[in-house]
KETOR-559426 format. One record per residue (C-alpha): x, y, z. Coordinates in Angstrom, 1 decimal. Layout:
<recs>
+--------+--------+--------+
!     px !     py !     pz !
+--------+--------+--------+
!      X !      Y !      Z !
...
+--------+--------+--------+
</recs>
This chain:
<recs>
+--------+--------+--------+
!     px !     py !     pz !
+--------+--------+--------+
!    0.0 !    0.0 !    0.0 !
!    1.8 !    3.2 !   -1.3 !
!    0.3 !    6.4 !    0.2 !
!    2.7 !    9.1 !   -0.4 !
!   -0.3 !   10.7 !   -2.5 !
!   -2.0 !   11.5 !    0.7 !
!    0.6 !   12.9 !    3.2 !
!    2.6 !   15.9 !    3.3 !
!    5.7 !   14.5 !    2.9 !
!    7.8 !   12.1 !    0.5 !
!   11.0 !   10.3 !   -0.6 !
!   12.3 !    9.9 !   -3.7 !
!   12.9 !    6.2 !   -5.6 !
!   16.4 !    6.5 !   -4.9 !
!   15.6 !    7.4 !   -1.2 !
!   13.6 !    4.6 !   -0.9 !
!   15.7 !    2.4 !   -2.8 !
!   18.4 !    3.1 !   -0.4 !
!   16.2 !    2.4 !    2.5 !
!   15.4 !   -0.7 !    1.1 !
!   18.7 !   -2.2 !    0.3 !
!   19.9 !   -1.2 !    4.1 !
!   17.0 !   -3.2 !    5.7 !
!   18.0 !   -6.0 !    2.9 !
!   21.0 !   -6.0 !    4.0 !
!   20.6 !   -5.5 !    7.8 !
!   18.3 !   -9.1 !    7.8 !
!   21.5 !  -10.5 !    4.7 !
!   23.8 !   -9.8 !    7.9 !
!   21.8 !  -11.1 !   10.7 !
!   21.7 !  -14.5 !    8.7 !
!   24.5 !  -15.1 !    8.1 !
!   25.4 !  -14.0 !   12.0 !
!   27.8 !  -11.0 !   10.5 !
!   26.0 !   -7.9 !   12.3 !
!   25.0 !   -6.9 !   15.9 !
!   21.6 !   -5.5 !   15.9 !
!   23.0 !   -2.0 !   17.1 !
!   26.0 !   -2.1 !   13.9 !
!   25.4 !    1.4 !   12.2 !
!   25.1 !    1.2 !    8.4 !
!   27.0 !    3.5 !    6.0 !
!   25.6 !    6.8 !    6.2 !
!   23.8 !    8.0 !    3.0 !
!   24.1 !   11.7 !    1.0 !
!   20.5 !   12.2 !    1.1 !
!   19.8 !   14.5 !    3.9 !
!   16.3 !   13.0 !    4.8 !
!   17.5 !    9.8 !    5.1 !
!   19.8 !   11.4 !    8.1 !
!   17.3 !   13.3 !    9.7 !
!   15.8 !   11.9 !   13.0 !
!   12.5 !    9.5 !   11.5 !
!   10.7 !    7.0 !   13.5 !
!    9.8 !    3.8 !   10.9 !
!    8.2 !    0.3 !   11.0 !
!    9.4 !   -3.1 !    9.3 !
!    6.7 !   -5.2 !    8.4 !
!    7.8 !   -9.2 !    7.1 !
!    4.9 !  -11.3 !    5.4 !
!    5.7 !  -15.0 !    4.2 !
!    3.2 !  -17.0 !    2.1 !
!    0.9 !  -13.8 !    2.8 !
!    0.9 !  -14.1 !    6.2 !
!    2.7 !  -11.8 !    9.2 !
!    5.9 !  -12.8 !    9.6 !
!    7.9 !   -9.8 !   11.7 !
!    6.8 !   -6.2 !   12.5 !
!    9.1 !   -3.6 !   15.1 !
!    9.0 !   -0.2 !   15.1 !
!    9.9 !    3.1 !   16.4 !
!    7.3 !    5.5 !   16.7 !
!    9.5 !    8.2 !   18.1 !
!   12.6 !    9.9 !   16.3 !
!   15.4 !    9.0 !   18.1 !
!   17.5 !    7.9 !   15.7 !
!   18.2 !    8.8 !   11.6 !
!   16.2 !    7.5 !    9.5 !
!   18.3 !    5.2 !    8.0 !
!   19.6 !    3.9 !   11.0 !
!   15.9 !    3.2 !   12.5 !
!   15.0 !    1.5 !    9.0 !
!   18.0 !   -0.9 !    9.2 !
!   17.3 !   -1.6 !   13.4 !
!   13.6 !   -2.2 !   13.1 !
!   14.3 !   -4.5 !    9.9 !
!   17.1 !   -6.2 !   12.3 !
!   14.7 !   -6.6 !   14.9 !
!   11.2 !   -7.8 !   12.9 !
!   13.2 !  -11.0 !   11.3 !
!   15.0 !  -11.7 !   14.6 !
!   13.1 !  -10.4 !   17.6 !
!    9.7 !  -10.1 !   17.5 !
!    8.7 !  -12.0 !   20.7 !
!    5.5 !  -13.2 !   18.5 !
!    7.8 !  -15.7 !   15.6 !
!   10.7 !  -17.6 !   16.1 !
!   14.1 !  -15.9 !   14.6 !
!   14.2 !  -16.0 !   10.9 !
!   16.0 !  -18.5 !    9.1 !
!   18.0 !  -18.6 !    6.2 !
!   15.5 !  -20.9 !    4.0 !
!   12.7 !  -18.6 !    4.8 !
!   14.4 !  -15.5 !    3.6 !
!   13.8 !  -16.1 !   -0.4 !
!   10.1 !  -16.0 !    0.1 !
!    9.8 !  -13.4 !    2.8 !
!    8.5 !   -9.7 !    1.1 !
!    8.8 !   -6.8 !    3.1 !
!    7.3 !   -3.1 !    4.1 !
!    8.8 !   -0.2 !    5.2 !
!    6.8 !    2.5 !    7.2 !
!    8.2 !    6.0 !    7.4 !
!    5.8 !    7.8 !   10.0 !
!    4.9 !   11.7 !   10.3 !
!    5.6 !   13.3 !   13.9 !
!    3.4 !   11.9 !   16.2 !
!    0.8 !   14.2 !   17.6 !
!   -2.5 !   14.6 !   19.6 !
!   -5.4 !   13.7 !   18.0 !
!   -7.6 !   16.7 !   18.2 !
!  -11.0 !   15.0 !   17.6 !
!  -12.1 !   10.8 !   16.8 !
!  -14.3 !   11.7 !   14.5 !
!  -11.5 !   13.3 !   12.2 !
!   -9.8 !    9.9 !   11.7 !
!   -9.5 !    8.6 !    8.3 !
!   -9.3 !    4.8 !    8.0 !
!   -6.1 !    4.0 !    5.5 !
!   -4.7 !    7.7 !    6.6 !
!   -3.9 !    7.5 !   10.0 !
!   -1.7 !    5.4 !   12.1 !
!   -3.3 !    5.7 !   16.0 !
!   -1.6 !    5.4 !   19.3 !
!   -3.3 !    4.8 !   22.2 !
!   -2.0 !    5.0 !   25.9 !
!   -4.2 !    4.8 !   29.0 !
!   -3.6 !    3.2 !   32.7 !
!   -0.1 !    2.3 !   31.8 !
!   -1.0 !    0.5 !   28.8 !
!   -0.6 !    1.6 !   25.2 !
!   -1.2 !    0.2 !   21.4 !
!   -0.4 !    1.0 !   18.2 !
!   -1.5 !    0.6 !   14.7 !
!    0.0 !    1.5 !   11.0 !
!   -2.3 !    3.3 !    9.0 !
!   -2.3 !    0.3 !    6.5 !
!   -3.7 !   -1.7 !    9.5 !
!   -7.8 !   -1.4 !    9.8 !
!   -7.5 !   -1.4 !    5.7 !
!   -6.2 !   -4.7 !    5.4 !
!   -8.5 !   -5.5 !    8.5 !
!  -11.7 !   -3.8 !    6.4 !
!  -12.3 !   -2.2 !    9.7 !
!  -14.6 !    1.2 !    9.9 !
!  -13.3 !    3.9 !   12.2 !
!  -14.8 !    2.6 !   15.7 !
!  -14.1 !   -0.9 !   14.7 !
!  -10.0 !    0.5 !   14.2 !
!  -10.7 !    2.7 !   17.6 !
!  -11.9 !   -0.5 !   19.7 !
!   -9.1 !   -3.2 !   18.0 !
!   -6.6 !   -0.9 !   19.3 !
!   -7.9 !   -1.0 !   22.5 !
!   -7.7 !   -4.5 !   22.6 !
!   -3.9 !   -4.4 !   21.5 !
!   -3.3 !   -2.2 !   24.3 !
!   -5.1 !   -5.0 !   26.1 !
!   -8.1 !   -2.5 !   27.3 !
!  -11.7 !   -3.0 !   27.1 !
!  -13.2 !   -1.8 !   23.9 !
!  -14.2 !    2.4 !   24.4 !
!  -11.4 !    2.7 !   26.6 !
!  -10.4 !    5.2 !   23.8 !
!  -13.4 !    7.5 !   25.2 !
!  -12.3 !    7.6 !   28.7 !
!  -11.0 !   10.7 !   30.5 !
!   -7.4 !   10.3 !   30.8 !
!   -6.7 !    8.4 !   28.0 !
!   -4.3 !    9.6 !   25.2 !
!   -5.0 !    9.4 !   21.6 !
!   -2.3 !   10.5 !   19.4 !
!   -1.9 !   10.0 !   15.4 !
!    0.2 !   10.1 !   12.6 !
!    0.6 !    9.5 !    8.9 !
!    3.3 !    6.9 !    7.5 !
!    4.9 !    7.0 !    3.6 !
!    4.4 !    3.0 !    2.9 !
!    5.9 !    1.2 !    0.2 !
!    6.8 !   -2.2 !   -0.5 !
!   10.7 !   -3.3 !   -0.8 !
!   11.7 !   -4.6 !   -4.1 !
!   14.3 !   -7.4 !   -4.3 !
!   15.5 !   -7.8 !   -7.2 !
+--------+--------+--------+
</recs>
C-alpha cells in the first residue's frame, strides 16, 4: 500500500531504494550471524534519510505476518531506525521464532516512514487507511500502521476498539478521560528485491 499521494511528505525512488537495500542488507547480515543488531550502516548523501525519522518493518511469508518492530519516536536517523527495526522484525519479534536462512527467499517486506506523532484533536477526524493511532491509557498503550484497519476492512470505531484490545483495554477505553489518543501519517511502500 503506497500512500505518499496522501501525506505531506515524500522520498524519492532512490531514497527509498536506499532504505530498502539497508534493511535487505541488515536481515543479509543477521543470517549469516555478521551484524549486531546496534552495527550502524553506511551513512547516506541524502539528507532526509539522516534526519531523526521513526519507521516500521513489516515481514509477510506466504501472505501471512511474519515480523513487525517499530519506532514511533525519532530517536534515531532514519536510516539507522530502518535498518534496526528491519534487524529486529526478522529476529526479535517475541511473537515468531528468529528468521531462518531458508525462509528468507520468500519473505517480502514493508517499510513505514511515519509523520511526527501528535495529539489527536477529535475521533471523528480519523480517516481509516490515513492515519496510524496510538493509544496509551492506565499504563497501557497500542499502536496501529495506517495500512492496518485497511487490510483488516475495519470502519473507524471498529479500528478505535481493535486498538484498544492491542493495548489489552476494554473496547471504548479510547473514550475515557485520561486516556491519550495520538496520530500520525506513514509514507508506505513495498521493498523490491531484485
Amino acid at each position: 500500500m503506497d500512500t505518499s499521494q496522501t501525506i505531506g511528505f515524500s522520498l524519492t525512488e532512490d531514497e527509498r531504494a536506499n532504505l530498502a537495500r539497508l534493511a535487505c542488507l541488515a536481515i543479509e547480515n543477521g543470517l549469516a550471524g555478521q551484524a549486531r543488531p546496534d552495527a550502524a550502516p553506511p551513512e547516506p548523501e541524502e539528507a532526509a534519510l539522516r534526519a531523526p525519522a521513526g519507521a516500521f518493518v513489516t515481514l509477510h511469508s506466504q501472505g501471512r505476518l511474519r515480523g513487525c518492530i517499530g519506532s514511533i519516536m525519532p530517536r534515531e536517523p532514519l536510516y539507522m531506525t530502518v535498518s534496526q527495526m528491519a534487524h529486529a522484525a526478522a529476529f526479535q519479534d517475541p511473537r515468531f521464532p528468529p528468521l531462518q536462512p531458508a525462509e528468507w527467499p520468500g519473505v517480502s517486506l514493508e517499510i513505514s516512514v511515519l509523520s511526527p506523532l501528535t495529539p489527536c484533536p477529535d475521533p471523528e477526524l480519523i480517516t481509516v487507511g490515513r492515519h496510524g493511532l496510538v493509544l496509551a491509557w492506565r499504563g497501557r498503550s497500542g499502536v496501529f500502521l495506517p495500512q492496518v484497519p485497511v487490510e483488516q476492512h475495519w470502519s473507524r470505531l471498529q479500528y478505535l476498539d481493535a486498538l484498544c484490545g492491542k493495548a489489552g483495554l476494554p473496547p471504548g477505553s479510547w473514550k475515557q478521560p485520561g486516556a491519550e489518543l495520538f496520530w500520525f501519517e506513514a509514507l508506505v511502500f513495498p521493498v523490491s528485491r531484485k
